[in-house]
C-alpha positions as CSV (number, residue, x, y, z in Angstrom):
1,X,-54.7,8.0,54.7
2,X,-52.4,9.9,56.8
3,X,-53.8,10.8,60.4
4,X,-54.6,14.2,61.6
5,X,-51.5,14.6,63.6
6,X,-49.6,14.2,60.1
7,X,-51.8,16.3,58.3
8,X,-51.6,19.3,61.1
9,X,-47.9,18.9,61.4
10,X,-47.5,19.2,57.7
11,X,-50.1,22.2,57.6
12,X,-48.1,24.8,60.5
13,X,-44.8,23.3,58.3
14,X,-46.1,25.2,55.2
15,X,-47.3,27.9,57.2
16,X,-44.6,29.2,58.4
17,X,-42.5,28.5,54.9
18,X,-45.5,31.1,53.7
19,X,-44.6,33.1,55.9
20,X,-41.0,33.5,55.0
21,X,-42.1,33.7,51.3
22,X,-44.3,36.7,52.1
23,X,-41.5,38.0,53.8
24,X,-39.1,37.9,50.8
25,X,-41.6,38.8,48.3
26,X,-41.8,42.7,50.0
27,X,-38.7,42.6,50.5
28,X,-37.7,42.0,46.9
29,X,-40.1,44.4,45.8
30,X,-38.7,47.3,47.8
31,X,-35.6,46.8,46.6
32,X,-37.0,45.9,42.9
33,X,-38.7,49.1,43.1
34,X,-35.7,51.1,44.2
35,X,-33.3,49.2,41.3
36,X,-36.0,49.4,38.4
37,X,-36.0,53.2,38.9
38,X,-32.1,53.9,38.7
39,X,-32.2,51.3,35.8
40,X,-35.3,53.6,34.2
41,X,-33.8,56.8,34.8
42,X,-30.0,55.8,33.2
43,X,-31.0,53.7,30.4
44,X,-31.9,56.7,28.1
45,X,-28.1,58.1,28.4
46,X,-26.6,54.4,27.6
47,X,-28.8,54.3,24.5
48,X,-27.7,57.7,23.5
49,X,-24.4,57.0,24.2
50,X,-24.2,53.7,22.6
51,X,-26.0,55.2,19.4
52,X,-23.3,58.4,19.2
53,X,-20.6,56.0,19.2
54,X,-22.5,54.1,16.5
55,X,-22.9,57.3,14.4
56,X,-19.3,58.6,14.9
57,X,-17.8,54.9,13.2
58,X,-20.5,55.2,10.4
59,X,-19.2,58.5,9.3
60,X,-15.6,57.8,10.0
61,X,-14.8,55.4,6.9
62,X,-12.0,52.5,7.6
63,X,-10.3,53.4,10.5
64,X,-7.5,51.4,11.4
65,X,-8.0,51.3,15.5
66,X,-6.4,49.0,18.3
67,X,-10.0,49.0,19.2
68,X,-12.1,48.4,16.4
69,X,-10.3,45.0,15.4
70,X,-9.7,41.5,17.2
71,X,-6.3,41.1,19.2
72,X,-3.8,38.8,18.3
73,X,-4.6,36.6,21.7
74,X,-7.4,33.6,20.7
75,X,-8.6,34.1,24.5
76,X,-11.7,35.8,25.1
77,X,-12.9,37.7,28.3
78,X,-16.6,37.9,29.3
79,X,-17.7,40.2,32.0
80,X,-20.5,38.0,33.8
81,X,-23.2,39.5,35.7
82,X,-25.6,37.1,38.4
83,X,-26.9,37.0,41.7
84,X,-25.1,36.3,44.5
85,X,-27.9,34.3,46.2
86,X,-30.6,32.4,44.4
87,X,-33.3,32.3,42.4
88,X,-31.9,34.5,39.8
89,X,-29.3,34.3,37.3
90,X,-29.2,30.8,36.1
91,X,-30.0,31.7,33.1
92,X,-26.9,33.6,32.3
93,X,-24.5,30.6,33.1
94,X,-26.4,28.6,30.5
95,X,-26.2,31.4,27.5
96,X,-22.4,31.6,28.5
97,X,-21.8,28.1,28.8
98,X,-23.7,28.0,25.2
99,X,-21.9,30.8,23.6
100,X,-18.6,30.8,24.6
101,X,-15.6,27.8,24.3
102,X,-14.8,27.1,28.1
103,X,-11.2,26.4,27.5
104,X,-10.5,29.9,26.0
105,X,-12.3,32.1,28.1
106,X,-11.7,34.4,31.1
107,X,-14.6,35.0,33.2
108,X,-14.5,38.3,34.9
109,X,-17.8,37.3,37.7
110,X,-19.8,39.9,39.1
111,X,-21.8,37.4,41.7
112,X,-21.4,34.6,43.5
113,X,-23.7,32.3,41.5
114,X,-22.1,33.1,38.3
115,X,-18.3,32.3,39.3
116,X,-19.6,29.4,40.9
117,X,-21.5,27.7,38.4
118,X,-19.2,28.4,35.5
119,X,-16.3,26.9,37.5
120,X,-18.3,23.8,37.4
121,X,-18.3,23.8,33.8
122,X,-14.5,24.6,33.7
123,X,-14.1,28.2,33.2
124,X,-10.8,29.9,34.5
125,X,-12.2,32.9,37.1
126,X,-10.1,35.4,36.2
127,X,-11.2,37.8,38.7
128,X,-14.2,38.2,40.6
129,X,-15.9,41.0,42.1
130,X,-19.4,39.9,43.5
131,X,-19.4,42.3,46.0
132,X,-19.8,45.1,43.1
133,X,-23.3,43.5,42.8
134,X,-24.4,44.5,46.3
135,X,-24.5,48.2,45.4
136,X,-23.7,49.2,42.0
137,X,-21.6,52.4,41.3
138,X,-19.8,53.9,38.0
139,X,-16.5,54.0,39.6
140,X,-16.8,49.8,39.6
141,X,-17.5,50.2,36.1
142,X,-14.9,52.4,35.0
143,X,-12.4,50.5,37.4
144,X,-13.2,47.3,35.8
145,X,-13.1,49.0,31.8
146,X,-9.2,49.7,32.9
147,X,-8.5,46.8,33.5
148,X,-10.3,45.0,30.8
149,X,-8.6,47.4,28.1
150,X,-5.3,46.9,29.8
151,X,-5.5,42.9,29.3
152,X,-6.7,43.8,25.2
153,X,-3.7,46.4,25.1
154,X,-1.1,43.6,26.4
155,X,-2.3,41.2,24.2
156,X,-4.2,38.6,26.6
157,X,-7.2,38.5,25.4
158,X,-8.2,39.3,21.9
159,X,-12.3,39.9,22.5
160,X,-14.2,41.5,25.2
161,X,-17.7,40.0,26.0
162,X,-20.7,41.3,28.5
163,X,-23.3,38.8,29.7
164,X,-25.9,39.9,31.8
165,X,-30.1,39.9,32.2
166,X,-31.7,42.8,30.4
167,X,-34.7,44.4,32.4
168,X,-37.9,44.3,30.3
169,X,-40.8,44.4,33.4
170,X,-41.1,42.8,36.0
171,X,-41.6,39.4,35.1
172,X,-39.9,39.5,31.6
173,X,-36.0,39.2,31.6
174,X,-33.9,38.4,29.1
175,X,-30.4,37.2,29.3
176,X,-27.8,39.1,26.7
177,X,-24.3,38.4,25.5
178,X,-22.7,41.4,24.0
179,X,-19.8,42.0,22.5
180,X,-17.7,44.9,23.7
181,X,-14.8,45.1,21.7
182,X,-13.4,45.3,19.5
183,X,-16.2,47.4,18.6
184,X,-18.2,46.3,15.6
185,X,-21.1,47.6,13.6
186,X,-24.8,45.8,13.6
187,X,-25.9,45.0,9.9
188,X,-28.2,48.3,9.7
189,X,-25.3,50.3,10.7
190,X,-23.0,49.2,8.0
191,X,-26.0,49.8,5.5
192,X,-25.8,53.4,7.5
193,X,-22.2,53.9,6.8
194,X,-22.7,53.3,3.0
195,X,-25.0,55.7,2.7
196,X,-23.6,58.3,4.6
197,X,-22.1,61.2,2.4
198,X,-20.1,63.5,4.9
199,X,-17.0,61.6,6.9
200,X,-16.4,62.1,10.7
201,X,-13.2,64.6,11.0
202,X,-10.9,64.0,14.3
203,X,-9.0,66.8,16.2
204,X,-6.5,66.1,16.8
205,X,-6.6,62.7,15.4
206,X,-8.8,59.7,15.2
207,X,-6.6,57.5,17.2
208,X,-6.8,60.2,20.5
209,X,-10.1,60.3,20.1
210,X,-11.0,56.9,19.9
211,X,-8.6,56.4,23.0
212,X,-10.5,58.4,24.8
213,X,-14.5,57.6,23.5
214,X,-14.2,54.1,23.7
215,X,-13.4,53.6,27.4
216,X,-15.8,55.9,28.5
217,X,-18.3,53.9,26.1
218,X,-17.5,51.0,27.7
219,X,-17.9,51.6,31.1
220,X,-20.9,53.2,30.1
221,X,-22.1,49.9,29.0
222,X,-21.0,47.9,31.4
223,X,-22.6,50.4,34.2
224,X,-26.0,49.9,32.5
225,X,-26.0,46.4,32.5
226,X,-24.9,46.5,36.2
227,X,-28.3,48.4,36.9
228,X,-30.2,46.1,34.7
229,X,-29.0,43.1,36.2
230,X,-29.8,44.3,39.2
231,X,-33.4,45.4,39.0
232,X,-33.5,41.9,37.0
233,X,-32.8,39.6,40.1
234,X,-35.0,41.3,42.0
235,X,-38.1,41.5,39.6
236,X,-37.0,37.6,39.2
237,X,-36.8,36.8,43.3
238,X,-40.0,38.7,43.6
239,X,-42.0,36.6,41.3
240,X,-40.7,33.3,42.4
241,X,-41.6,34.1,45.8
242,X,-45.2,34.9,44.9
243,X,-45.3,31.9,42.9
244,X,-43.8,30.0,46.0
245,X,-46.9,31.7,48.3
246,X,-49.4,31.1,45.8
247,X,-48.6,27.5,46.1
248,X,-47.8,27.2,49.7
249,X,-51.9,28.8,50.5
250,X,-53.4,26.5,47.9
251,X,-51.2,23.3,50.0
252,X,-52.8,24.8,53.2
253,X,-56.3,24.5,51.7
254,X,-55.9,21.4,50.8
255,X,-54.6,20.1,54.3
256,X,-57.2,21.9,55.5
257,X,-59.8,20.1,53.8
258,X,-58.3,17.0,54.2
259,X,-58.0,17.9,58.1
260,X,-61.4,18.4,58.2
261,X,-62.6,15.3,56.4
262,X,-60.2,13.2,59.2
263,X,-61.3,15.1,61.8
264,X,-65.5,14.4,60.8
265,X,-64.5,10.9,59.6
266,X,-62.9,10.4,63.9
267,X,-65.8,11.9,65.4
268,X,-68.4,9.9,63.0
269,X,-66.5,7.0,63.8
270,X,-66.7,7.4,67.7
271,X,-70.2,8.0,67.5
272,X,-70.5,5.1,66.0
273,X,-69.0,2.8,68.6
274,X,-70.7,5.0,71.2
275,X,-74.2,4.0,69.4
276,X,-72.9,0.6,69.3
277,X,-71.3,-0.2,72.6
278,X,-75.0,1.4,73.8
279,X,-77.0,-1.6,71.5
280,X,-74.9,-3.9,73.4
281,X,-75.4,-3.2,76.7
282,X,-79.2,-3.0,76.2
């Protein structure tokens, strides 16, 4: 049985790691608090965006469109969004690692913990920008669209994937891979464009309009899972550290009993040789 000195020493240990956890929990949920209501407040304009450029390739018929058809390139870049510290975001590496072939993919990281751990698996960083992830604005997702269309344009890469954690509550996150372009039609949406009497008429032509919806669509996109991802690790750290100070007070009642039961167990036991010694001096 270890002694008291062990079992105090190991107590204030735990202590003050509960302290720190209680720390980062309100921390975390400040900033989870501050992230889940930008994501809340955007997300209805992504939708809508995301379904009008649904509706408009419905009612357009077969357009032949740099952008609604693989390039010639077999390589495939994947826009990956993670933490840059822990506890949140290894989840994403895994449905990456799953999903896509390492040899014949770009990764375009958004966080430290993404670029990291897919290097380990043998993905080629093609850029990275974790410091994006610190403070989310549109202007990083528009940058990053330009760049991505430029590399699809010139033939680099023929697809364009977006990996990243989609915010559900606070304890429920669930990590996505989409696929950005070329732009492609769910199975309801193609049942949609069968049925749809009335084609979509372009001024001054499909392809200039398409030039010009599609990269705002992305970056739309890509903006929105920026926010999502965001309130995601922090709804994530959050309820690891209250799972971590949960545990850390139930070890400090337990080491509190079992100081207890040493510390009763040393004085019952010094009582007893008092008690003795005292039989055998009389």
């Amino acid at each position: 049985m270890a002694s008291m000195r062990d079992i105090k020493r190991r107590r204030d240990s735990i202590q003050s790691t509960e302290q720190i956890t209680k720390a980062m929990k309100l921390v975390a949920t400040v900033k989870l608090q501050k992230s889940k209501a930008k994501a809340e407040n955007s997300k209805p304009y992504f939708n809508l965006m995301y379904e009008t450029i649904s509706s408009v390739l419905c009612k357009s018929g077969n357009l032949n469109h740099k952008y609604l058809k693989a390039g010639d390139s077999p390589k495939k870049a994947v826009i990956v969004l993670t933490s840059n510290r822990g506890l949140a975001g290894g989840y994403i590496i895994r449905l990456v690692n799953s999903s896509l072939p390492a040899a014949d993919t770009y990764v375009y990281a958004l966080g430290r913990k993404g670029r990291d751990g897919l290097a380990r698996r043998g993905f080629q960083i093609k850029a990275d920008y974790s410091e994006v992830m610190n403070e989310p604005m549109y202007r990083d997702a528009a940058d990053l669209t330009v760049e991505l269309l430029d590399a699809f344009a010139q033939g680099q890469v023929g697809e364009i994937y977006l990996a990243y954690t989609s915010f559900k509550n606070t304890v429920s996150q669930t990590p996505k891979l989409m696929k950005l372009l070329p732009v492609e039609l769910e199975e309801q949406q193609e049942e949609d464009r069968a049925k749809a009497q009335a084609l979509m008429t372009y001024e001054p032509d499909a392809e200039g309009v398409l030039d010009s919806i599609v990269p705002k669509y992305m970056s739309s996109l890509i903006y929105g899972a920026l926010l999502e991802a965001v309130a995601s690790e922090n709804g994530a750290r959050m309820t690891a550290m209250d799972s971590a100070t949960s545990n850390a007070e139930e070890m400090i009642e337990s080491l509190s009993l079992q100081y207890n039961r040493a510390r009763q167990g040393a004085i019952t036991q010094e009582l007893t040789e008092i008690v003795a010694g005292a039989n055998a001096i009389s």
